[in-house]
C-alpha positions as CSV (number, residue, x, y, z in Angstrom):
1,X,-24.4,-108.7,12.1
2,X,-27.2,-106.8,10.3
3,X,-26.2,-104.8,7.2
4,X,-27.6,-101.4,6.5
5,X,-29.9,-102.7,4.7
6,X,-31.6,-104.9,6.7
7,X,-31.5,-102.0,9.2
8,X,-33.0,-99.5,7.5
9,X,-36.0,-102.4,6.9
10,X,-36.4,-102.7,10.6
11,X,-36.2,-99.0,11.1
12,X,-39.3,-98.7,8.6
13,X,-40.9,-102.1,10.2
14,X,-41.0,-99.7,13.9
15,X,-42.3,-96.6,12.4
16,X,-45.0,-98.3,10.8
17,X,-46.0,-99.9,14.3
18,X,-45.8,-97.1,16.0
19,X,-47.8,-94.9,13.8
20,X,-50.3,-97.5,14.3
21,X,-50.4,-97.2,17.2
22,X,-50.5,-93.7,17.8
23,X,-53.7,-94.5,15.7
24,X,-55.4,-96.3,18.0
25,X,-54.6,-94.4,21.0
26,X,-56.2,-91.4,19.6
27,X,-59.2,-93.3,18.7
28,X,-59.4,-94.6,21.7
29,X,-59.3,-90.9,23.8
30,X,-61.7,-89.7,21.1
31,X,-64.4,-92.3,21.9
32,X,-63.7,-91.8,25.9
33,X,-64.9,-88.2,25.8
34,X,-67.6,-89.1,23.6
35,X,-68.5,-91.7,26.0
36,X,-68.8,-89.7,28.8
37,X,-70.3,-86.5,27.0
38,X,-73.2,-89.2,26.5
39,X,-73.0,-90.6,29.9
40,X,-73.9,-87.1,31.3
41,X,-76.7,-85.8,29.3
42,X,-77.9,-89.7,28.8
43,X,-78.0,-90.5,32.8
44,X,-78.3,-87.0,34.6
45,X,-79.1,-87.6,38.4
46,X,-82.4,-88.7,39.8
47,X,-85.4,-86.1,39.8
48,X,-83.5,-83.5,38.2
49,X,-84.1,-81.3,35.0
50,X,-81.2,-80.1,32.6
51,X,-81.5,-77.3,29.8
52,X,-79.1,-78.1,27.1
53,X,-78.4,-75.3,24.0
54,X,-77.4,-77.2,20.9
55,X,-76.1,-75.3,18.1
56,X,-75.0,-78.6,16.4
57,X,-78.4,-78.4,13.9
58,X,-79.6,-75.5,11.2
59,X,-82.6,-74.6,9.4
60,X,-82.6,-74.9,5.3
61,X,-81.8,-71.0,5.2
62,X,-78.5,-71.8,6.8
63,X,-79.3,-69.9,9.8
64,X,-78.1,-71.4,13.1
65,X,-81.3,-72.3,15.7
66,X,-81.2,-71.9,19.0
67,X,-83.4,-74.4,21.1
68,X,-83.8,-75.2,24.6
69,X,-84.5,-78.8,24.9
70,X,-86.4,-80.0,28.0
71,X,-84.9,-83.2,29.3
72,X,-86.4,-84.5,32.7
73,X,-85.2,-87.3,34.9
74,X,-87.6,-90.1,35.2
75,X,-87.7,-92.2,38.6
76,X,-86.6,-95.2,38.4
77,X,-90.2,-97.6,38.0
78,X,-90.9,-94.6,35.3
79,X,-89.9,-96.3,31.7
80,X,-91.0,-93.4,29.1
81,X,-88.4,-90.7,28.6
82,X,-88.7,-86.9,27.7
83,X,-87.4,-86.5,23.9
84,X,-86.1,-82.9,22.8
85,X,-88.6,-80.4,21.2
86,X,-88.0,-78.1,18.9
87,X,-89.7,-74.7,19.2
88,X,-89.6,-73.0,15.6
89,X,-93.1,-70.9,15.8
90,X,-95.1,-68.8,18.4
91,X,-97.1,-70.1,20.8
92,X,-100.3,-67.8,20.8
93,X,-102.5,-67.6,24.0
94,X,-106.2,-69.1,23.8
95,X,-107.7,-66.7,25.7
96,X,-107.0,-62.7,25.5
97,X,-104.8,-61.5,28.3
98,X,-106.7,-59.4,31.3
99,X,-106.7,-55.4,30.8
100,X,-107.6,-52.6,32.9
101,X,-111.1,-53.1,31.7
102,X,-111.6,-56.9,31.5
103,X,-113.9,-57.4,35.3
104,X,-112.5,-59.8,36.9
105,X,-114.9,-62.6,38.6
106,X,-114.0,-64.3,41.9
107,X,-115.3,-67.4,42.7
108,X,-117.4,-67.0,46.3
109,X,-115.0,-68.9,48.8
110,X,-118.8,-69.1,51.5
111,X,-122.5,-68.9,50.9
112,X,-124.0,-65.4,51.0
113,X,-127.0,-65.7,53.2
114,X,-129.4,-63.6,51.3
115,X,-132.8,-61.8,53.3
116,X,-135.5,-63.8,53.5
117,X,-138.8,-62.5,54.0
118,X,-141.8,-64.8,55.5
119,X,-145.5,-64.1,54.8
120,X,-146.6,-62.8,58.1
121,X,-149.2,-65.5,60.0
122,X,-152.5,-65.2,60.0
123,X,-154.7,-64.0,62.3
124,X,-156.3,-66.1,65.2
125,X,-159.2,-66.8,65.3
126,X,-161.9,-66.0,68.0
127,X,-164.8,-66.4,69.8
128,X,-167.8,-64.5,67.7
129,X,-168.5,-62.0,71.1
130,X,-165.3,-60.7,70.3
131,X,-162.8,-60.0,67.2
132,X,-159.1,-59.8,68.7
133,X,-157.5,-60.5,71.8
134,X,-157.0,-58.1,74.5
135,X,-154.9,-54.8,74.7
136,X,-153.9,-55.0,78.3
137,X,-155.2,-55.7,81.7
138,X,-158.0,-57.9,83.6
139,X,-160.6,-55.8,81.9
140,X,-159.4,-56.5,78.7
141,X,-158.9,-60.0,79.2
142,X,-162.4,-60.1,79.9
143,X,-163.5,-58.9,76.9
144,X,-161.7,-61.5,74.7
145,X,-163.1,-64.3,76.7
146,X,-166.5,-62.9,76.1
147,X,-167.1,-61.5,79.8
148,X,-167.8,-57.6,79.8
149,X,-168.8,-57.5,83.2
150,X,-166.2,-56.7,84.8
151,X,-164.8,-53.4,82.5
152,X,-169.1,-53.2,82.7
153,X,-168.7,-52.5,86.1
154,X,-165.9,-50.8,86.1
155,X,-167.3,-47.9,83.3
156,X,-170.6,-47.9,85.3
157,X,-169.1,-46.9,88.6
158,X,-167.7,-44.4,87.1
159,X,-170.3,-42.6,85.6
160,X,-172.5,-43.1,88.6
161,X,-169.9,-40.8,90.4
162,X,-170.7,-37.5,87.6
163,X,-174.2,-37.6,89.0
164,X,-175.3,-37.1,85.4
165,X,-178.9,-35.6,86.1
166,X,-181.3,-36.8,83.3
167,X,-182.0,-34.7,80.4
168,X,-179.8,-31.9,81.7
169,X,-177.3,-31.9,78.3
170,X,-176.1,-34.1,75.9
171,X,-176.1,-38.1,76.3
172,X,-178.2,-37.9,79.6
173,X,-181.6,-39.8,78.4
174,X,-182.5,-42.7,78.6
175,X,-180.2,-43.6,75.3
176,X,-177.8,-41.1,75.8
177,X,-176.4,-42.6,79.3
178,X,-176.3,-45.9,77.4
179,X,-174.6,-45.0,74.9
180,X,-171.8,-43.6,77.4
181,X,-171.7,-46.4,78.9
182,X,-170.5,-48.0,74.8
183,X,-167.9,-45.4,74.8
184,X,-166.3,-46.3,78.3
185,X,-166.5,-50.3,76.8
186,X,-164.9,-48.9,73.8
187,X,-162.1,-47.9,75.8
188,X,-161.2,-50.9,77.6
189,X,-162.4,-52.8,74.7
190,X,-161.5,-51.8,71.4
191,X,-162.3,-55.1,69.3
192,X,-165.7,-55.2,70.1
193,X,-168.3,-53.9,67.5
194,X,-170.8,-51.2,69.2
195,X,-173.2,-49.1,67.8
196,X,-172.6,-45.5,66.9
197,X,-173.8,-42.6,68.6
198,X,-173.7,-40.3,65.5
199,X,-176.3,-43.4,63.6
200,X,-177.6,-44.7,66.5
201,X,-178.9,-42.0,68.8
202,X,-182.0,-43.7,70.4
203,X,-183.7,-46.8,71.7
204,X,-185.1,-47.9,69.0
205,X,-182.3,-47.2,66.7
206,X,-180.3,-48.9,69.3
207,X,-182.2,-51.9,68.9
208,X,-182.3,-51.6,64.8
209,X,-178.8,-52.3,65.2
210,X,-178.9,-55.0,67.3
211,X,-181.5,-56.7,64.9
212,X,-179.3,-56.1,62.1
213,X,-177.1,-58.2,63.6
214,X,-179.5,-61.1,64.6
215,X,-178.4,-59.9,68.1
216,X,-182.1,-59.0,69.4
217,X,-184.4,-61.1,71.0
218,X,-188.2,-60.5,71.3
219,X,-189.5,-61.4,74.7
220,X,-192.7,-62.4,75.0
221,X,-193.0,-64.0,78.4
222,X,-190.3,-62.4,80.8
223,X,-190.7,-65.3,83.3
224,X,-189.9,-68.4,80.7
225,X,-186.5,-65.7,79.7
226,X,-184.8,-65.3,82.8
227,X,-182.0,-67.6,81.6
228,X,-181.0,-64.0,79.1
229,X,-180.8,-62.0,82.3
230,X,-176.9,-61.9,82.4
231,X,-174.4,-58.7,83.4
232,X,-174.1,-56.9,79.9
233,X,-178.0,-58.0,78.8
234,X,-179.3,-55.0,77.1
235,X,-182.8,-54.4,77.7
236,X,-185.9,-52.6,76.0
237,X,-189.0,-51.8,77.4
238,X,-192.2,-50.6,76.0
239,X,-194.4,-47.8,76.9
240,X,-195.4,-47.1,80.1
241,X,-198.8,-49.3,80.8
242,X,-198.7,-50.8,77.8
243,X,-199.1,-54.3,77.3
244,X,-197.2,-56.2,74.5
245,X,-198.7,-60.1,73.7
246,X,-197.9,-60.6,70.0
247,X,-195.4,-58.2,68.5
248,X,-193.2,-58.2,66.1
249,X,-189.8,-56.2,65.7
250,X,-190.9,-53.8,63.3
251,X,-194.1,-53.2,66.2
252,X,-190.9,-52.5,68.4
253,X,-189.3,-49.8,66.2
254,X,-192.5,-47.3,65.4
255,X,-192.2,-44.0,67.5
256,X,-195.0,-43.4,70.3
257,X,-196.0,-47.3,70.1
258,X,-192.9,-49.8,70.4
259,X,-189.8,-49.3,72.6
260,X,-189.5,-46.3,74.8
261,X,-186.5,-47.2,77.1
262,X,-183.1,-49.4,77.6
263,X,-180.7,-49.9,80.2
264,X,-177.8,-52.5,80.6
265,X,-177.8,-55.1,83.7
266,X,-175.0,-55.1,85.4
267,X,-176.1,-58.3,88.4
268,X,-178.3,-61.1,88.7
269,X,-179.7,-61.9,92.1
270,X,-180.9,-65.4,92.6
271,X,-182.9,-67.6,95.5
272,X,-181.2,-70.9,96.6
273,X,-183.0,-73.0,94.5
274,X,-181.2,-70.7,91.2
275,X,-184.2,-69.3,90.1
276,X,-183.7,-65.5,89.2
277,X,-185.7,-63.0,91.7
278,X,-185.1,-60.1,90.6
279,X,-181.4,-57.9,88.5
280,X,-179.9,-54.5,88.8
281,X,-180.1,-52.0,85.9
282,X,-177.9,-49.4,85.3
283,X,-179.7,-46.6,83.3
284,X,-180.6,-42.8,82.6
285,X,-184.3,-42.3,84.3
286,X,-186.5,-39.9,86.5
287,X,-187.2,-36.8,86.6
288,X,-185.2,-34.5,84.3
289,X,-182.9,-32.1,86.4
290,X,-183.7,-34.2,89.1
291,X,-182.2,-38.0,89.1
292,X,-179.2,-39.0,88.2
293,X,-178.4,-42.4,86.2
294,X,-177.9,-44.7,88.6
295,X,-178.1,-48.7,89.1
296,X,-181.9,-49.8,90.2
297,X,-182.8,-53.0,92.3
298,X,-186.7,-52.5,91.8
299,X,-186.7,-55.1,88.7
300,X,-188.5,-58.3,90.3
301,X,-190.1,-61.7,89.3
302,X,-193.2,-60.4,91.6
303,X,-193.6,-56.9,91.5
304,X,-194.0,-54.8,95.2
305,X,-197.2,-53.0,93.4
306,X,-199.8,-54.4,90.8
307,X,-200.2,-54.1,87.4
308,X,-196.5,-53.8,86.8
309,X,-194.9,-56.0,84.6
310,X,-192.6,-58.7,85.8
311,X,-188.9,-58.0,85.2
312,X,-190.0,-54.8,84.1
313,X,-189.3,-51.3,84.8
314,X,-191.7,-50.0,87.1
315,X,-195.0,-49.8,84.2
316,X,-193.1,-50.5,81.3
317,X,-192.6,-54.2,80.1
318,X,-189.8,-55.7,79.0
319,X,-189.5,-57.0,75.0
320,X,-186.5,-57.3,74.1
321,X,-182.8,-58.0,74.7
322,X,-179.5,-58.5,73.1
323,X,-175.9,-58.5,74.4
324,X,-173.7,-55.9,74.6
């Protein structure tokens, strides 16, 4: 049997225990919510970001800071970790914000295609009868290859239809029908070069012209030429009865002494051996009032009456050609 002594030393032996006790529980609950305060910030879930504020820190003047601390969830091959940052000054801009007035510049999402202009081509070149190609039509064509006898023939039947007496008015001599004959090749053939009427009025400015040109031909023997007898050959003759053996071209272009007439031959007649017989000249002549220009066939390698000239017209010899 215990006295009340001993009793009151095992009533002080429990409450020591059980303060104790008490103790250690509440240090124990303390460091569970600790633990688990630290287990959810420390290990938030997988590919998630958490804003925390912490008010638990203060700046030397004693005035609380408000933070927010970035903490971001690395995968799990990812070993580095986000730290918190403190943000205790202003972040200024690099570059000026945009205003009303600041242009804007977009980039160019496709390429502009910008106007390109090309040097235009040169012309072609051609043959030195002619200096461009043809308008339009057979005729035409004709002239750029060279050939006038067909728009030749074509201009000549129709002036043979006016009945253009000779010497009546103006451009009915001898020159004058010629040089209708240049205006009608004009027409069809505007590229060619001709002579004009206005500096070039008669035969033996006609044939100035030509020589200017290197275009004229002296003929001194009619029957070693016949190879120039062609449709378009211009011819000049001489005087009537007079006979021309060794001329030159300014002989040719003295008034009352050198050339006296031209016409243009428009066909070539030949034997069956090739050899020319005699050509067709279309030209102003006659009588004035009375003839009309009009294509001849009286131009022969043997003459029908003597004394005339071979390949002449009627008396007057023929010394010179060129092409039209």
């Amino acid at each position: 049997m215990k006295t009340k002594g001993e009793f009151y030393e095992h009533r002080g032996l429990i409450t020591l225990t059980g303060a104790f006790i008490a103790a250690l529980a509440l240090s124990a609950c303390g460091n569970e919510k600790l633990s688990d305060t630290q287990t959810r910030y420390e290990n938030p879930p997988v590919n998630q970001t958490e804003i925390v504020l912490q008010k638990e820190k203060t700046l030397t003047a004693g005035k609380p800071l408000v933070a927010p601390v970035l903490r971001r969830t690395m995968n799990a091959d990812t070993t580095d970790s986000v730290q918190p940052a403190l943000f205790n000054k202003l972040i200024v801009p690099s570059e000026p914000p945009l205003s009303v007035k600041t242009p804007v510049t977009l980039p160019v999402a496709l390429p502009v295609a910008l106007p390109i202009t090309l040097p235009s081509p040169p012309p072609p070149a051609f043959p030195p009868e002619t200096a461009s190609a043809p308008d339009s039509g057979p005729a035409s064509a004709q002239c750029w290859m060279g050939d006038v006898a067909t728009p030749l023939r074509e201009v000549v039947t129709a002036l043979e239809k006016e009945s253009l007496l000779y010497a009546t008015k103006p451009l009915t001599d001898c020159s004058g029908i010629f040089h209708r004959v240049l205006l009608g090749l004009k027409h069809r053939c505007p590229a060619k070069d001709f002579p004009s009427v206005e500096k070039h009025r008669d035969s033996r400015a006609l044939a100035r012209w030509y020589h200017e040109r290197g275009k004229l031909r002296l003929i001194r023997n009619a029957e070693e030429n016949t190879d120039l007898l062609k449709p378009g050959a211009v011819l000049f003759f001489g005087r009537n009865g007079s006979e021309y053996r060794d001329f030159s071209v300014d002989d040719l272009l003295i008034p009352q002494k050198g050339i006296a007439h031209l016409g243009v031959v428009v066909k070539v007649h030949k034997n069956e051996s090739g050899k020319v017989v005699h050509y067709e000249l279309f030209h102003g002549h006659g009588s004035k009032g009375k003839t009309p220009a009009s294509v001849t066939d009286w131009h022969k390698r043997t003459p029908t009456r003597s004394g005339y000239p071979p390949f002449g017209n009627g008396r007057q010899q023929w010394v010179a050609v060129a092409r039209l």
